[in-house]
N, C-alpha and C positions, 0 to 999 in steps of 0.2 A: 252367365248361366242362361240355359237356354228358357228355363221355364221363368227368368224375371224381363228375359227381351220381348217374348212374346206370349202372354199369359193366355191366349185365347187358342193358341194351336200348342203350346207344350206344357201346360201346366199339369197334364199327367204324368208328366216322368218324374221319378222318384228319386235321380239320384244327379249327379253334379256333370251335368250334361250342356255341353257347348254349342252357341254359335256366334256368327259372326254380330257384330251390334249392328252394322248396317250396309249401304250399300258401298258406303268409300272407304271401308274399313275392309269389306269383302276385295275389292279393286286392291287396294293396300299390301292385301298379306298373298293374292292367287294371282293376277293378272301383274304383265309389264305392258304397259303403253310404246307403242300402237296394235299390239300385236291381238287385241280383241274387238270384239264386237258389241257394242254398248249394250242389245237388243238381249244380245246370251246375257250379260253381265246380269240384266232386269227378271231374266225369266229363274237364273239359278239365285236371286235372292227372292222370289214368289215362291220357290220350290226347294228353298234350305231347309236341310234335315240336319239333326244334333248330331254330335260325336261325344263318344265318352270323354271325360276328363284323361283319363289316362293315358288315351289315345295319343292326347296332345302333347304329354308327359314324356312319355317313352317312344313314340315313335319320330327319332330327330336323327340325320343320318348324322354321323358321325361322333355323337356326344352318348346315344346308348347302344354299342356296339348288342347284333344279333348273331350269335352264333349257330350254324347247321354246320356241324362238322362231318356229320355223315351222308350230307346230302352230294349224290351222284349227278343231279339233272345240269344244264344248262340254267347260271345266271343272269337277271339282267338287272340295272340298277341304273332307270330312265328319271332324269329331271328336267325342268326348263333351266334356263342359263342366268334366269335370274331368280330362282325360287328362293323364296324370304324366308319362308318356312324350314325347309331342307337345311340349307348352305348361306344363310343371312343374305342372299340378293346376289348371290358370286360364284357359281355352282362350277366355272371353268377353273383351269390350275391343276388339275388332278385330283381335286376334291374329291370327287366319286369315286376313284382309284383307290384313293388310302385306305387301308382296311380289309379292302375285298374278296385277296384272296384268305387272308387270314382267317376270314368269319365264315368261307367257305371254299377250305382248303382240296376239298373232294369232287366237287363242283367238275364235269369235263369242259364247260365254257364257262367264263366271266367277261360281260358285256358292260361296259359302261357307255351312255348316250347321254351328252348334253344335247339337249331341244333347242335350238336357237331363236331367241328371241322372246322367249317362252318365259312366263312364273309358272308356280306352282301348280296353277289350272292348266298342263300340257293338253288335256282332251279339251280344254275349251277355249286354246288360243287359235288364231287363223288357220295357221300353220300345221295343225294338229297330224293332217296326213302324214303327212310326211314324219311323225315320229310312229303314228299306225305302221306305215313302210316298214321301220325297222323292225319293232316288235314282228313280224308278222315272217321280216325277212330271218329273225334269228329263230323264232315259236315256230314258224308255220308248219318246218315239217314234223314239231313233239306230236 
């Protein structure tokens, strides 16, 4: 809970709000080694903001499927290759495959990207360009 990790910057919030407890715990569940930079690691735990409980609850790929059955646009569904969070630390194998066109049967593209080398923090591994690249090569022209 965020407002009993750090009582002096959350203890306003009212309701059952997360963050990480520290900085090896933040390393743990978003980063894979080597693929970061210690200096980022220090600056997004000076600069962690809460997430809801629920958030943490319900958004986990594959365990609570999301259904848009009428959406028309272009999908993508971008992870690092070892996000803990997502896919237990193993996000290759087709993992991101299973499901996708089902939960977005309408969809005129379904994109799936493992990040390589990547956890969960994909904007904040080395590598990051290059998963911007793709994003950018399949969005760029919406």
């Amino acid at each position: 809970m965020a407002s009993l990790s750090n009582p002096s910057r959350f203890s306003h919030l009212d309701g059952p709000c997360n963050v990480w407890v520290d900085q090896t715990s933040f390393v743990e569940a978003f980063f894979k080694s080597p693929s970061y930079d210690p200096a980022i690691v220090a600056w997004a735990e000076t600069n962690k903001a809460p997430t809801g409980l629920m958030e943490s609850l319900t958004v986990q790929i594959g365990r609570t499927p999301i259904y848009a059955l009428g959406f028309e646009g272009p999908v993508m569904l971008l992870s690092g290759e070892y996000d803990l969070l997502a896919c237990g630390g193993n996000c290759g194998g087709g993992f991101l495959e299973a499901g996708l066109e089902e939960m977005f049967p309408a969809a005129k593209e379904r994109v799936t990207v493992v990040h390589a080398g990547a956890g969960h923090a994909v904007n904040f591994c080395l590598n990051a360009t290059g998963a911007y690249e793709v994003v950018l090569g399949v969005f760029g022209a919406e």
